[in-house]
N, C-alpha and C positions, 0 to 999 in steps of 0.2 A: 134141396137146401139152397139158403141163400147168399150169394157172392156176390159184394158188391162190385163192379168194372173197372171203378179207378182207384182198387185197391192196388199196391206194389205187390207181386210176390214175395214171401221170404222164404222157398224153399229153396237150399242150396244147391247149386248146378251139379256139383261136384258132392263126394259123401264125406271130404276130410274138408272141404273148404267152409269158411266159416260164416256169415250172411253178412252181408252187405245191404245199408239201409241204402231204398232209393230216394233221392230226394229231387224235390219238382224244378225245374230249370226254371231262370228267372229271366226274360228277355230285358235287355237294356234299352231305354226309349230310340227312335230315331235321332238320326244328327239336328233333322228338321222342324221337331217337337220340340217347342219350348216349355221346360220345366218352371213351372209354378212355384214361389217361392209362399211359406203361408203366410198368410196376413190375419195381423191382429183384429179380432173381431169388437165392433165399437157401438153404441148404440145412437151415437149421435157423431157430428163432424168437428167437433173442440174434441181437445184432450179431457179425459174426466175421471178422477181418482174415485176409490172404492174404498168403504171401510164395511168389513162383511160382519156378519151376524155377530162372529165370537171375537170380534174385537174390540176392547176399552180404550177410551182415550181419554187420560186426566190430564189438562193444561191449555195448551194453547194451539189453535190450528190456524194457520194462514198458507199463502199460497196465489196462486196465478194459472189456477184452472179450476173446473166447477170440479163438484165433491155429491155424490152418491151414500148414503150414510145407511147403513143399517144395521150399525151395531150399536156399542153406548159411546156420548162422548159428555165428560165434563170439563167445565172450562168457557173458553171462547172460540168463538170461528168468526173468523174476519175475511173475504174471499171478495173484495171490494171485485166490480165487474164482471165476476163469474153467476153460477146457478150454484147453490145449495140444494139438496133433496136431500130428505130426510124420510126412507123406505119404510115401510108397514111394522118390517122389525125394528126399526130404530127407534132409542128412547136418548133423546137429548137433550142436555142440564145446562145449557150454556145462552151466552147473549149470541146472537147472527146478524153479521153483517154483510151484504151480499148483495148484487145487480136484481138478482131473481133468489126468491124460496118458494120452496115445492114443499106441502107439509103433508104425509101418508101418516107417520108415524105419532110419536108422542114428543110433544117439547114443550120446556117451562124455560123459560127464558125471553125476553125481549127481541124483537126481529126490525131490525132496519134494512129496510131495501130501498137501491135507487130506482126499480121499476114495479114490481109486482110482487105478491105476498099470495100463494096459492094453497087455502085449506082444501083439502080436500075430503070425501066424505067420512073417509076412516078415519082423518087427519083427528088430535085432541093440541091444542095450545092454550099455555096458559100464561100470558104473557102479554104485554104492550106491542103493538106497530106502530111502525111510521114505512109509509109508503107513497108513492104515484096513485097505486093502483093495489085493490084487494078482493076477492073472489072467497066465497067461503060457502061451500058446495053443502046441500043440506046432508042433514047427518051427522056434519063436524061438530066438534065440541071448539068451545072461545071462551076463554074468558081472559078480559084484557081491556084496553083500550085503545082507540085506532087513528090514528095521527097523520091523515090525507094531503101529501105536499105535491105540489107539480117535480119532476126529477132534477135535480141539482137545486133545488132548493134546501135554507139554513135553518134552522131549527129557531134562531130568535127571527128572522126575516119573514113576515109577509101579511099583507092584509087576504090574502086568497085561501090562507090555511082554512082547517075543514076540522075538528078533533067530532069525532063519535062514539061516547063510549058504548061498549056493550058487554052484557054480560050474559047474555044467551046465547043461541044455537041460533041462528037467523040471519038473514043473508042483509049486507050491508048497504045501500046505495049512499052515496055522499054527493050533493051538490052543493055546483062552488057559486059565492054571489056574484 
């Protein structure tokens, strides 16, 4: 038959006494072990807010740290200086205003960034840019128009603007005269 080793016994010593569970002793760390406190697991080194699959958001989002999106959100996002991403599950109904956007998901809305505008290949937009800078990885769906300005540049200011529209799936080069 088979007996496992580190089983406890529970036969009682005695025939009136009544069992007694054993339980495993826990040693306490040394004095000279420093205990680990846990720490927040982060994917990057800003602070960066999450909106998960099952949550909706109707109104207005602003703030002063980037934003990870993969749920829905209607309205606005204004995140001037931060990163926008918008996750594979994300479907977004708003205008974006933001340093950096990251597009995985799906969004109808207008995107202003003071640096970079990133489709990516699953990414779909449908909606106008104004950017630095715009990458639109094949695969993505666009349609929109694309409004190329050096960063801190004004919208009525500049003979260097660049506007390209497009309305396909194609990757954009813009040169400036």
């Amino acid at each position: 038959m088979w007996k496992p080793t580190n089983q406890p016994t529970t036969t009682p010593s005695r025939p009136g006494e009544p069992e007694r569970p054993v339980t495993p002793v826990q040693s306490a760390p040394a004095p000279s072990e420093p205990v680990a406190a846990p720490r927040p697991v982060s994917t990057s080194t800003a602070d960066q807010a999450t909106i998960g699959k099952s949550l909706v958001i109707k109104g207005e989002v602003t703030g002063s740290e980037s934003l990870y999106i993969d749920g829905r959100v209607e309205g606005s996002i204004n995140l001037a200086g931060n990163r926008v991403t918008v996750g594979r599950n994300g479907i977004v109904a708003a205008n974006i205003t933001a340093r950096e956007i990251v597009v995985l998901g799906k969004v109808r809305g207008n995107l202003t960034a003071s640096d970079r505008v990133d489709i990516r290949s699953d990414g779909s937009l449908t909606g106008d840019v104004v950017a630095a800078r715009i990458s639109i990885e094949d695969g993505a769906y666009f349609k929109g128009g694309i409004d190329i300005r050096k960063a801190g540049q004004k919208a009525n200011g500049a003979s260097e603007e660049v506007k390209a529209p497009v309305t396909s799936t194609e990757t954009v080069t813009a040169a400036r005269a």
